[in-house]
MARPAZA-333177 format. One record per atom (N, C-alpha, C): residue in one letter; x, y, z. Coordinates in nm, 4 decimals, always signed. Example, Ala and Ser with C-alpha at 12.3 -4.5 7.8 and 13.67 -1.06 7.14 Angstrom:
<recs>
[rec A, [+1.3190, -0.5690, +0.7800]]
[rec A, [+1.2300, -0.4500, +0.7800]]
[rec A, [+1.3200, -0.3300, +0.7800]]
[rec S, [+1.2850, -0.2250, +0.7080]]
[rec S, [+1.3670, -0.1060, +0.7140]]
[rec S, [+1.2900, +0.0030, +0.7870]]
</recs>
This chain:
<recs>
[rec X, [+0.0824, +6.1593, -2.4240]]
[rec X, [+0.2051, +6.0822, -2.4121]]
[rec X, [+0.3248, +6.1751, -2.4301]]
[rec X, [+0.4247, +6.1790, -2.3050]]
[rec X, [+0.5251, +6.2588, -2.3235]]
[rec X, [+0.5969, +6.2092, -2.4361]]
[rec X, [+0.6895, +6.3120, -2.5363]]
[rec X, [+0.7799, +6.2400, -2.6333]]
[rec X, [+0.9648, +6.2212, -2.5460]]
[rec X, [+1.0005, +6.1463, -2.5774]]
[rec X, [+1.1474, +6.0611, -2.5040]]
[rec X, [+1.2539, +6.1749, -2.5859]]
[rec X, [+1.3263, +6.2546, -2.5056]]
[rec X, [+1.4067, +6.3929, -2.5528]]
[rec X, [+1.5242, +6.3019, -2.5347]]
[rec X, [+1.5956, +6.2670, -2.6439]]
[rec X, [+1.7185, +6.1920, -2.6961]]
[rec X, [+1.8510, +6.3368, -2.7136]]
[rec X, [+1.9414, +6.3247, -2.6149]]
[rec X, [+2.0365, +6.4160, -2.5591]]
[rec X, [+2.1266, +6.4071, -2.6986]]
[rec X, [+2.2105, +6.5274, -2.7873]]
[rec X, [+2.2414, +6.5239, -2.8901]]
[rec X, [+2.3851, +6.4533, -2.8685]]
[rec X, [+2.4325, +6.3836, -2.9658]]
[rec X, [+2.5866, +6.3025, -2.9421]]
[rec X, [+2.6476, +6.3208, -3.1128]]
[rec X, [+2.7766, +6.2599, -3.0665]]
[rec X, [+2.8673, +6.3434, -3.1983]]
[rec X, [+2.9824, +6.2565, -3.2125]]
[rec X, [+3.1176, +6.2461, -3.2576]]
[rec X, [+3.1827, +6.1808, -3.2552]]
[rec X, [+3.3564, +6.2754, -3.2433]]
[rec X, [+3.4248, +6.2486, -3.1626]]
[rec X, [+3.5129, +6.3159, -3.1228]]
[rec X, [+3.6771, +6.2315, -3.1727]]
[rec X, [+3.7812, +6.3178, -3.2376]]
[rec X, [+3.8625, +6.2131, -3.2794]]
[rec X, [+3.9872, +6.3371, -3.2610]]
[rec X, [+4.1093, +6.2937, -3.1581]]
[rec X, [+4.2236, +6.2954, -3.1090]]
[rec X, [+4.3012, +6.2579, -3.2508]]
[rec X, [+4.4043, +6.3577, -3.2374]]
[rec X, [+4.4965, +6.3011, -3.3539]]
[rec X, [+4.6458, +6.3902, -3.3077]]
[rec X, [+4.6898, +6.2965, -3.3009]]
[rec X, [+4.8286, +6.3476, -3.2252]]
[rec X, [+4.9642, +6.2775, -3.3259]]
[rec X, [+5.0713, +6.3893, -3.3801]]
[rec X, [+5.1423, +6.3915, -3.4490]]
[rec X, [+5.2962, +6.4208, -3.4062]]
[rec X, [+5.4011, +6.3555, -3.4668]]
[rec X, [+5.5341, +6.3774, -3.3904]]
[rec X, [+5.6074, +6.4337, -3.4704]]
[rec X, [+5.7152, +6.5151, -3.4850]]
[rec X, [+5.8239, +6.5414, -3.5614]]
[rec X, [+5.9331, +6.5794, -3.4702]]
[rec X, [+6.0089, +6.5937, -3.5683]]
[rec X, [+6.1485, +6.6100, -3.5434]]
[rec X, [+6.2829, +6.5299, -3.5791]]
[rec X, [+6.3078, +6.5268, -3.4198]]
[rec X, [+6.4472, +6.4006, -3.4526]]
[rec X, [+6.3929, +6.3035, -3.3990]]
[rec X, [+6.2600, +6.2289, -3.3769]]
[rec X, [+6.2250, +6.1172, -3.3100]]
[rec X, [+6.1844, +6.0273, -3.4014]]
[rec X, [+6.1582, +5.8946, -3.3400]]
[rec X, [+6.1057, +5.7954, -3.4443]]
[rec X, [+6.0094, +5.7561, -3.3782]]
[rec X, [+5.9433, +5.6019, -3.4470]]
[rec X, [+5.8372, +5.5641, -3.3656]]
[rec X, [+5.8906, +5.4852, -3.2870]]
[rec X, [+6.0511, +5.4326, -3.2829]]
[rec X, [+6.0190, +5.3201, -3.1214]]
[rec X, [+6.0196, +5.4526, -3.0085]]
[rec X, [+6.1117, +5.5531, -3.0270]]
[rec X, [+6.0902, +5.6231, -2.8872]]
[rec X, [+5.9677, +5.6534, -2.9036]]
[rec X, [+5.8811, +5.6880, -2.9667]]
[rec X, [+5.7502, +5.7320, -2.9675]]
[rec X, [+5.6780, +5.6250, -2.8560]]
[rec X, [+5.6901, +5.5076, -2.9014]]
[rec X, [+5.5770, +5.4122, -2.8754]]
[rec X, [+5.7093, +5.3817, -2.7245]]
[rec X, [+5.7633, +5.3751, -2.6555]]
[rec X, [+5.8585, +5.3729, -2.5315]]
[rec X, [+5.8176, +5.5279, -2.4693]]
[rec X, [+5.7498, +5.6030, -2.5783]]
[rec X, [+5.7623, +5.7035, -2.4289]]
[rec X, [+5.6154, +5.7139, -2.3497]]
[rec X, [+5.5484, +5.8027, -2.2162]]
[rec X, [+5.4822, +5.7459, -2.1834]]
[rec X, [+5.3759, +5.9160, -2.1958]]
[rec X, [+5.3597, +5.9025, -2.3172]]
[rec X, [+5.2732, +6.0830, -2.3598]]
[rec X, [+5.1240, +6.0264, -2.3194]]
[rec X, [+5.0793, +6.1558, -2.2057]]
[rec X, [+4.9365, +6.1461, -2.1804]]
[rec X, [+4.8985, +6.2360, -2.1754]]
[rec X, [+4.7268, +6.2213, -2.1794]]
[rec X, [+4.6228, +6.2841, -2.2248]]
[rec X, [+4.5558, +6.3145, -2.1299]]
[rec X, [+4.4282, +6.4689, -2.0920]]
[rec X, [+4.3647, +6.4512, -2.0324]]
[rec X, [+4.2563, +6.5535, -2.1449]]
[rec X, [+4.1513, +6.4813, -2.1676]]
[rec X, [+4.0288, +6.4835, -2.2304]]
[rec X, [+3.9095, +6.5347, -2.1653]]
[rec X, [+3.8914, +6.6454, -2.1565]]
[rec X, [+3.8163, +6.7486, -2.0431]]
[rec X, [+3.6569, +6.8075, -2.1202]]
[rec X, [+3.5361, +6.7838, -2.1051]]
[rec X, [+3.4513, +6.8665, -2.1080]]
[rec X, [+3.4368, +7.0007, -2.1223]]
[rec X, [+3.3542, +7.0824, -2.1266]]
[rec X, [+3.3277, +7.2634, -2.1072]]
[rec X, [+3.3056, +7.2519, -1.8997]]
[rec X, [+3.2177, +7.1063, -1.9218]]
[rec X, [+3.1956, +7.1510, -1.7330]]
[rec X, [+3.2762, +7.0859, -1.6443]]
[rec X, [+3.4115, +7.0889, -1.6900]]
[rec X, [+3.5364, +7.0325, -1.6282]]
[rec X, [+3.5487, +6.8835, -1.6128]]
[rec X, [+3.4428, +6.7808, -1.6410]]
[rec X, [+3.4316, +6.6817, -1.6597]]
[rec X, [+3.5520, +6.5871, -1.7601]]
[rec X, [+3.5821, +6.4889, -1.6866]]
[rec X, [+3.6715, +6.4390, -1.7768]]
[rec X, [+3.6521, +6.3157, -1.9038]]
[rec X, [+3.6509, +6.2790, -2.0003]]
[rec X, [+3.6387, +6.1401, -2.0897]]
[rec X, [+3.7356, +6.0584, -2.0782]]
[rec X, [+3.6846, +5.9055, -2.0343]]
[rec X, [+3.7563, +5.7569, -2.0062]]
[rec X, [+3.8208, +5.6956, -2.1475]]
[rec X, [+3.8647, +5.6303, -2.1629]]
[rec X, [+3.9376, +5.5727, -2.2799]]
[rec X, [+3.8100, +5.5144, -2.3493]]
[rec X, [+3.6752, +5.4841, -2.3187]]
[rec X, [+3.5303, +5.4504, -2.3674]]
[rec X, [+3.4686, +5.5655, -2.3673]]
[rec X, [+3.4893, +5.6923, -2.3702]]
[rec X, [+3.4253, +5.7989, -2.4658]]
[rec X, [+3.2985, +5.7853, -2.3072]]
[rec X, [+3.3005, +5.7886, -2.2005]]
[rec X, [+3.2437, +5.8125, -2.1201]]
[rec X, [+3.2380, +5.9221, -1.9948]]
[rec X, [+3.1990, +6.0266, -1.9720]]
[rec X, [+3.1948, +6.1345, -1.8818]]
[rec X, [+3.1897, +6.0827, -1.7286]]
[rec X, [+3.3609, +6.1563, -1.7031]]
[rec X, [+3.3556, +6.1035, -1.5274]]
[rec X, [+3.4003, +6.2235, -1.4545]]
[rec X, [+3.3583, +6.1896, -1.3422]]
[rec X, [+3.3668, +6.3372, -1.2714]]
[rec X, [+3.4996, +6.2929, -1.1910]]
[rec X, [+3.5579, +6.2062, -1.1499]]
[rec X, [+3.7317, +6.1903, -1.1939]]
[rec X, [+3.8300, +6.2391, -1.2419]]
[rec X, [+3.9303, +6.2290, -1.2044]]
[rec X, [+4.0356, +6.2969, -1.3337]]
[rec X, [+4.0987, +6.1607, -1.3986]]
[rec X, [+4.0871, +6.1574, -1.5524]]
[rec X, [+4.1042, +6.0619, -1.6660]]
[rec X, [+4.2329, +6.0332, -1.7128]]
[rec X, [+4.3101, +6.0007, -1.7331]]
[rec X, [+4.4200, +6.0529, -1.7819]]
[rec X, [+4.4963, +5.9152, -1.9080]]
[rec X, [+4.4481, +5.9326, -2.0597]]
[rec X, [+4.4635, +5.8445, -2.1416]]
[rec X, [+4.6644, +5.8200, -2.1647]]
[rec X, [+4.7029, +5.7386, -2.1650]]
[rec X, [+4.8067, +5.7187, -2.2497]]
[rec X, [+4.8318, +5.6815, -2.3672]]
[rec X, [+4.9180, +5.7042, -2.4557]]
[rec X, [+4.9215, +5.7097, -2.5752]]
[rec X, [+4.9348, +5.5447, -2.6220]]
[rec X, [+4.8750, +5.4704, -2.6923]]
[rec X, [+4.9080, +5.3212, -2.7139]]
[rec X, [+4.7530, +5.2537, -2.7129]]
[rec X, [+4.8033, +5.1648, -2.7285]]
[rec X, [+4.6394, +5.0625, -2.7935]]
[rec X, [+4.5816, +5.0082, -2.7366]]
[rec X, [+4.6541, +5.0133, -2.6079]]
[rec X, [+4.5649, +4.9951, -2.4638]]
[rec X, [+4.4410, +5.0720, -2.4451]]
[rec X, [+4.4797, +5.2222, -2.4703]]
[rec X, [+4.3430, +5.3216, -2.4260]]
[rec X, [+4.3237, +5.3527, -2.6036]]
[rec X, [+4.3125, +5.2950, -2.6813]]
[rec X, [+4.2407, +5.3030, -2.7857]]
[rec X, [+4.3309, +5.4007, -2.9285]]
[rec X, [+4.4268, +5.4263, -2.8761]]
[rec X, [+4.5233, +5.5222, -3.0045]]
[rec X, [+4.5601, +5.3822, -3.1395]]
[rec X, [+4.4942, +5.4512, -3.2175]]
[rec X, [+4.6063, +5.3898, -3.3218]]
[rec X, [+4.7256, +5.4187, -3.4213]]
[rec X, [+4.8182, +5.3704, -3.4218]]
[rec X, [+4.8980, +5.4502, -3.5091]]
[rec X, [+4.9451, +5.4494, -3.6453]]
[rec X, [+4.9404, +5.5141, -3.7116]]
[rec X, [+4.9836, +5.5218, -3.8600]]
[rec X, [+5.1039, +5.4034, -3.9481]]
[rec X, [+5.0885, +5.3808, -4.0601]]
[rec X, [+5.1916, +5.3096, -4.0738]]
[rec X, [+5.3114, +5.3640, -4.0560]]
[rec X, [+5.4262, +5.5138, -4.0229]]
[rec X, [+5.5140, +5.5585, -3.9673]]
[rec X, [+5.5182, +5.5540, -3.8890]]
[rec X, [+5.3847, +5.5355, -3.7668]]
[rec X, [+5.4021, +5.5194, -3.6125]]
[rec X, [+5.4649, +5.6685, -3.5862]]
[rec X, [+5.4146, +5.7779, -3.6530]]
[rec X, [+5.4621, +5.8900, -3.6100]]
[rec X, [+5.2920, +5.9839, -3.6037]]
[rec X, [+5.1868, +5.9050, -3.6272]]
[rec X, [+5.0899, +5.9876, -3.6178]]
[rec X, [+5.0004, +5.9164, -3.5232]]
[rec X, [+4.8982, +5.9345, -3.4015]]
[rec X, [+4.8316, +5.8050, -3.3555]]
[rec X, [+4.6773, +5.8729, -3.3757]]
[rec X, [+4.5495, +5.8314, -3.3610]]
[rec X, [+4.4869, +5.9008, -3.3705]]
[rec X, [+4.3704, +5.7706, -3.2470]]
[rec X, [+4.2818, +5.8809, -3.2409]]
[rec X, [+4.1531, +5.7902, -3.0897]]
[rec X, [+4.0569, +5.8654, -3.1281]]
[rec X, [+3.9418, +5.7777, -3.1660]]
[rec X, [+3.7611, +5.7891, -3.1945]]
[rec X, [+3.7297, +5.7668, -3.0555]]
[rec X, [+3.5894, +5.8810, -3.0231]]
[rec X, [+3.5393, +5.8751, -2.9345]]
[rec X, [+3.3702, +5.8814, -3.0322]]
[rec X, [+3.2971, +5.7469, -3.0174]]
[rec X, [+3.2101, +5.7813, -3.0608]]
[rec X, [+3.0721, +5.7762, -2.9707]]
[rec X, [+2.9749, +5.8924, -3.0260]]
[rec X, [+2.8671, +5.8957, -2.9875]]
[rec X, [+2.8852, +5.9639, -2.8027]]
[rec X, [+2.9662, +6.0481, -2.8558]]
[rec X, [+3.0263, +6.1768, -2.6778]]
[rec X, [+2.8667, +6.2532, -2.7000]]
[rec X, [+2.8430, +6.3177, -2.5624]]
[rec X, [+2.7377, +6.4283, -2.5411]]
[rec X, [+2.7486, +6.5223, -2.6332]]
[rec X, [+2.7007, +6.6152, -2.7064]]
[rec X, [+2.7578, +6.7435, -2.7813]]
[rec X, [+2.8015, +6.8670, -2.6832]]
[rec X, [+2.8934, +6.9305, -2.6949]]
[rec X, [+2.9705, +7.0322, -2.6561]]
[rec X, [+3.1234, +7.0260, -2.6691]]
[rec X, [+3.2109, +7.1024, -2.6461]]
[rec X, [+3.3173, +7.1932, -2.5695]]
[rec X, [+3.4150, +7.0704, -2.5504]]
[rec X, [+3.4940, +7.0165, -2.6011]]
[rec X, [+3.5936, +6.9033, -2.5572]]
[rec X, [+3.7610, +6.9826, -2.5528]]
[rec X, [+3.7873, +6.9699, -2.5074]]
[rec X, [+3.9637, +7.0465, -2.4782]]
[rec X, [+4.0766, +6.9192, -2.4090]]
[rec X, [+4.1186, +6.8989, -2.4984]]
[rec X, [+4.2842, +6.7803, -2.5333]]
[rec X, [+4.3832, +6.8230, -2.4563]]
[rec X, [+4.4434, +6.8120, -2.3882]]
[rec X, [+4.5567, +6.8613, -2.3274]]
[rec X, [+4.6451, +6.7645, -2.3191]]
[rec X, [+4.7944, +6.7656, -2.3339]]
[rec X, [+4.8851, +6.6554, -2.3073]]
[rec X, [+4.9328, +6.7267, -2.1777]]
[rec X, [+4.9291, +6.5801, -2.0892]]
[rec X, [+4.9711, +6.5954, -1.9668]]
[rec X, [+5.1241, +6.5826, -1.9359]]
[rec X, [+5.1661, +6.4747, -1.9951]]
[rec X, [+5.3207, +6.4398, -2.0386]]
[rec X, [+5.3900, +6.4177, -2.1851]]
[rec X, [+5.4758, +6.5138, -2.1690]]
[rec X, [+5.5097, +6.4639, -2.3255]]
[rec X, [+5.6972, +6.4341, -2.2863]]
[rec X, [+5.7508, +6.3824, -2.2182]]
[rec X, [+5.8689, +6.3311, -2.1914]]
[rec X, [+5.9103, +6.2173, -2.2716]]
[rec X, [+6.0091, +6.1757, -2.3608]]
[rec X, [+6.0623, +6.0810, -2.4241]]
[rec X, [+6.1995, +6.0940, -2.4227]]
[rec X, [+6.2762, +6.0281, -2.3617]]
[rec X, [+6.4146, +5.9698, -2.2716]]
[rec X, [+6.4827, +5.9989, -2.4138]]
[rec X, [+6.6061, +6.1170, -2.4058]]
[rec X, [+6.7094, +6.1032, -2.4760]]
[rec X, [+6.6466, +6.2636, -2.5774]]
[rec X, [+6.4991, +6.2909, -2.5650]]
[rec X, [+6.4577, +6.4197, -2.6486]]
[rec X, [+6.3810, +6.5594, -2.5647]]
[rec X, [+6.4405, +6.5992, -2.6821]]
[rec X, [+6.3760, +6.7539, -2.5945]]
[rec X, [+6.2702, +6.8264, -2.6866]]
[rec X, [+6.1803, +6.8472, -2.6140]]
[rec X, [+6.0289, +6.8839, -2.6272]]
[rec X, [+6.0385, +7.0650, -2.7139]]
[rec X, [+6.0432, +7.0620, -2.8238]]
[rec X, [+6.0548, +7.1775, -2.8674]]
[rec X, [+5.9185, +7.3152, -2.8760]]
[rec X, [+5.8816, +7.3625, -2.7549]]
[rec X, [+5.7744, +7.3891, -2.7558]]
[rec X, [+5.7322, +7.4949, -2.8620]]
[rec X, [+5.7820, +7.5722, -2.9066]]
[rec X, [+5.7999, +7.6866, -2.9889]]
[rec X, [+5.6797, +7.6388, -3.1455]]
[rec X, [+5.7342, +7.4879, -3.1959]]
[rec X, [+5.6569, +7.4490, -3.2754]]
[rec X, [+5.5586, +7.3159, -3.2451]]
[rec X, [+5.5365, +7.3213, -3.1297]]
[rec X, [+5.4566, +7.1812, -3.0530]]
[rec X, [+5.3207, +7.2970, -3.0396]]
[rec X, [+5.2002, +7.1813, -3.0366]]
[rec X, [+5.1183, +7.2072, -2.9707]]
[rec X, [+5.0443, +7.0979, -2.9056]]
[rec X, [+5.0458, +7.1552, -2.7653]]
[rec X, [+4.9705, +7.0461, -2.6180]]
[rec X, [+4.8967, +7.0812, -2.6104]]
[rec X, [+4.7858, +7.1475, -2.6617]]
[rec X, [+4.6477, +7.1753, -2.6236]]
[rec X, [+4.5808, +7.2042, -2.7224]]
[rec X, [+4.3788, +7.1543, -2.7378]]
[rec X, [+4.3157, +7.1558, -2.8694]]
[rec X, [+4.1991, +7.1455, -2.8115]]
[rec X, [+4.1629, +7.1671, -2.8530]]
[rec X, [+3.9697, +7.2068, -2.8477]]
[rec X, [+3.8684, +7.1509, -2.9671]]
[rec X, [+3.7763, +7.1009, -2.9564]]
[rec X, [+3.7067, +7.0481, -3.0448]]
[rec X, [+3.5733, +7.0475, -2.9800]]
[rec X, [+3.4480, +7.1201, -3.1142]]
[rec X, [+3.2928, +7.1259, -3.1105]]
[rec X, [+3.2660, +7.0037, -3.1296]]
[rec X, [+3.1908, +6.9238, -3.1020]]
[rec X, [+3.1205, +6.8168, -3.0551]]
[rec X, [+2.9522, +6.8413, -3.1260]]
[rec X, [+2.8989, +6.8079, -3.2401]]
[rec X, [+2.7841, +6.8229, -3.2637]]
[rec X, [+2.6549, +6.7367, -3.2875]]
[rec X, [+2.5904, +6.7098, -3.3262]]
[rec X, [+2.5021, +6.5922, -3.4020]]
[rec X, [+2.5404, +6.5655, -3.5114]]
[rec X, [+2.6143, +6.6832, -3.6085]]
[rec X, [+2.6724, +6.6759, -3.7564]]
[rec X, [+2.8183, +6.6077, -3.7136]]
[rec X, [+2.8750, +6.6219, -3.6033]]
[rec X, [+3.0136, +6.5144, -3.6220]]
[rec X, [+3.0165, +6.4103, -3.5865]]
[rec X, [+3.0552, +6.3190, -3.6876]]
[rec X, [+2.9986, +6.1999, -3.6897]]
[rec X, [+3.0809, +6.1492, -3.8108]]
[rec X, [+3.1341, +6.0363, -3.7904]]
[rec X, [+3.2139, +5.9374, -3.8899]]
[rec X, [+3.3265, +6.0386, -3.9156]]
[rec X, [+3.3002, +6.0283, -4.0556]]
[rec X, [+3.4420, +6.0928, -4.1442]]
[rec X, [+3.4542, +6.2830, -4.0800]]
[rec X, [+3.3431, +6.3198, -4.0407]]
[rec X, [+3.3065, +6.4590, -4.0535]]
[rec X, [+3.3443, +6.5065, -3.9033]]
[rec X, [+3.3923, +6.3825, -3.7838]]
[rec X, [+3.4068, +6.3737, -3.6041]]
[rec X, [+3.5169, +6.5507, -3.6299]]
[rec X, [+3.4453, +6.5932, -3.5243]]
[rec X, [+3.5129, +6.7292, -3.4483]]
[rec X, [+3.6642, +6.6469, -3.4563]]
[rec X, [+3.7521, +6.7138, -3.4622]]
[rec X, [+3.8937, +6.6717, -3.4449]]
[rec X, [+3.9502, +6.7935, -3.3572]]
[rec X, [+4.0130, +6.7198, -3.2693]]
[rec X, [+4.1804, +6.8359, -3.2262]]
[rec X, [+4.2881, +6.7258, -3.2144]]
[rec X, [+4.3167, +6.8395, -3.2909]]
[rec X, [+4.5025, +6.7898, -3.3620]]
[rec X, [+4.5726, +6.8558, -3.2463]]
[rec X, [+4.6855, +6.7826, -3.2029]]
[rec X, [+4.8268, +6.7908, -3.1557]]
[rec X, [+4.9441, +6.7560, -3.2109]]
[rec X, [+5.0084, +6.8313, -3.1679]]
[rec X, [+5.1755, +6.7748, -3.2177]]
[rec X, [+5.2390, +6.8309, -3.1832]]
[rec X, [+5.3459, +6.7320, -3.1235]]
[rec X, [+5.5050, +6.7497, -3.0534]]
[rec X, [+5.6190, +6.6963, -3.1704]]
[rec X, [+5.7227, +6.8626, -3.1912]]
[rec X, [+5.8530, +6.8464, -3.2345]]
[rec X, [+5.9388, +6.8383, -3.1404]]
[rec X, [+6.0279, +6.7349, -3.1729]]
[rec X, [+6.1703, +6.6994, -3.0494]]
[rec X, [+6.2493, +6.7381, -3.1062]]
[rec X, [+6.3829, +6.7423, -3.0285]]
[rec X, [+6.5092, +6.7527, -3.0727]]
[rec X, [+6.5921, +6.6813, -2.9945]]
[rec X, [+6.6626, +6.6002, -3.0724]]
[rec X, [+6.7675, +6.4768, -3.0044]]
[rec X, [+6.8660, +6.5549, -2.9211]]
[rec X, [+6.8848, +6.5221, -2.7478]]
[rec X, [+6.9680, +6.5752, -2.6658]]
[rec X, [+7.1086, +6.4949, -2.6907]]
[rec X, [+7.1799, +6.6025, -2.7024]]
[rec X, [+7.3357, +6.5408, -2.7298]]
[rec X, [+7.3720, +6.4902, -2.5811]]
[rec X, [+7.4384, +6.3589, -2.6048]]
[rec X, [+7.4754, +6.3131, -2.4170]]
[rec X, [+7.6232, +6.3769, -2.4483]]
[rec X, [+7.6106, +6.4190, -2.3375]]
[rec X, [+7.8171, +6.4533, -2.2802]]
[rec X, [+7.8183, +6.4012, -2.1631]]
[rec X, [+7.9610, +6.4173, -2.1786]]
[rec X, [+8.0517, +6.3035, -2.0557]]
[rec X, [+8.1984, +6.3926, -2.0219]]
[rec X, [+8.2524, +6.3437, -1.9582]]
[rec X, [+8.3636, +6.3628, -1.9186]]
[rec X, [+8.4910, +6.3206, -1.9911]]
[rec X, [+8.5847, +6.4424, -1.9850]]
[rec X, [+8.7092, +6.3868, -2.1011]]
[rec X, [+8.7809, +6.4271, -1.9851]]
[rec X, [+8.9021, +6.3586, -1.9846]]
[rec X, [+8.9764, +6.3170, -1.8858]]
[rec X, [+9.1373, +6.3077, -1.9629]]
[rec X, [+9.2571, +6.4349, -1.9646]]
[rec X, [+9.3259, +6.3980, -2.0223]]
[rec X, [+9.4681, +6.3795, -1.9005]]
[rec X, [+9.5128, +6.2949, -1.9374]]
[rec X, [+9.6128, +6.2000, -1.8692]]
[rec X, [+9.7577, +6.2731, -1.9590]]
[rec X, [+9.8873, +6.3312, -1.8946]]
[rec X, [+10.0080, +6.3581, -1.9694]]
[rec X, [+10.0670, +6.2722, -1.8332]]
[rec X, [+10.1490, +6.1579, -1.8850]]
[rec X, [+10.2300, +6.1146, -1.8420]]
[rec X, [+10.4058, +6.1180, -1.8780]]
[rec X, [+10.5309, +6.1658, -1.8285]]
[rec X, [+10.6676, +6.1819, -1.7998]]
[rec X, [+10.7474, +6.0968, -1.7862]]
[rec X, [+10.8281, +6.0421, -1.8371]]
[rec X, [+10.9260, +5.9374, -1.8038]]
[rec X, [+11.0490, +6.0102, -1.8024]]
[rec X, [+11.1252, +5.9257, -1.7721]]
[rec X, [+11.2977, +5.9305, -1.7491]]
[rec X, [+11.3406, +6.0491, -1.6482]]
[rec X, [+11.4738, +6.0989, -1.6672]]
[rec X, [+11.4398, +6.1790, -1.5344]]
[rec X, [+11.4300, +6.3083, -1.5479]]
</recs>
């Protein structure tokens, strides 16, 4: 009797963090996405499922993020992924009115995937974007008006 070779799985957990001058409503208004990539270029669905597609999660509770009571941290369980090679990338990080400070941001993370990660112990890659509030300018317009003669 052949024995049934059970493929190793692990638990994978996204954790994406904000600072700066932002809060959480622009946070949760802006539209930051994800693409969740394999070692064999394969992509993961918002159900922790391998598609040969391109995936592309958005940040919100639709595709499974939850966020902190500051709403400045969100984090997404992927449980029971294949084991290997997972690499996080933010695809968009645009939020209307801020500027993306890349210097102390990081858009990209990598995480081992094992049989040992699992629950509390899940492979993690951390991200995080610092903003900085764009000053609006406008136009000043000065008017000298003359009377008499």
């Amino acid at each position: 009797m052949k024995k049934k070779v059970t493929p190793e799985v692990g638990d994978l957990k996204i954790t994406k963090t904000f600072g700066g001058d932002d809060t959480r409503e622009e946070v949760a208004k802006g539209a930051i996405k994800f693409e969740v990539k394999t070692a064999d270029g394969k992509w993961l669905d918002k159900d922790g499922n391998v598609s040969d597609s391109k995936v592309e999660l958005t940040l919100g509770t639709a595709d499974g993020f939850e966020a902190s009571e500051d709403g400045l941290t969100w984090t997404k369980k992927f449980e029971n992924v294949p084991a290997g090679e997972y690499t996080v990338t933010e695809s968009n990080t645009a939020i209307t009115g801020y500027e993306l400070v890349e210097k102390t941001s990081k858009l990209t993370a990598t995480a081992e995937v094992t049989k040992d990660t699992t629950g509390d112990k899940a492979a993690t890659a951390d991200l995080k974007d610092d903003y900085s509030k764009v000053e609006e300018k406008g136009d000043l317009v000065i008017t000298k008006t003359f009377g008499g003669d």
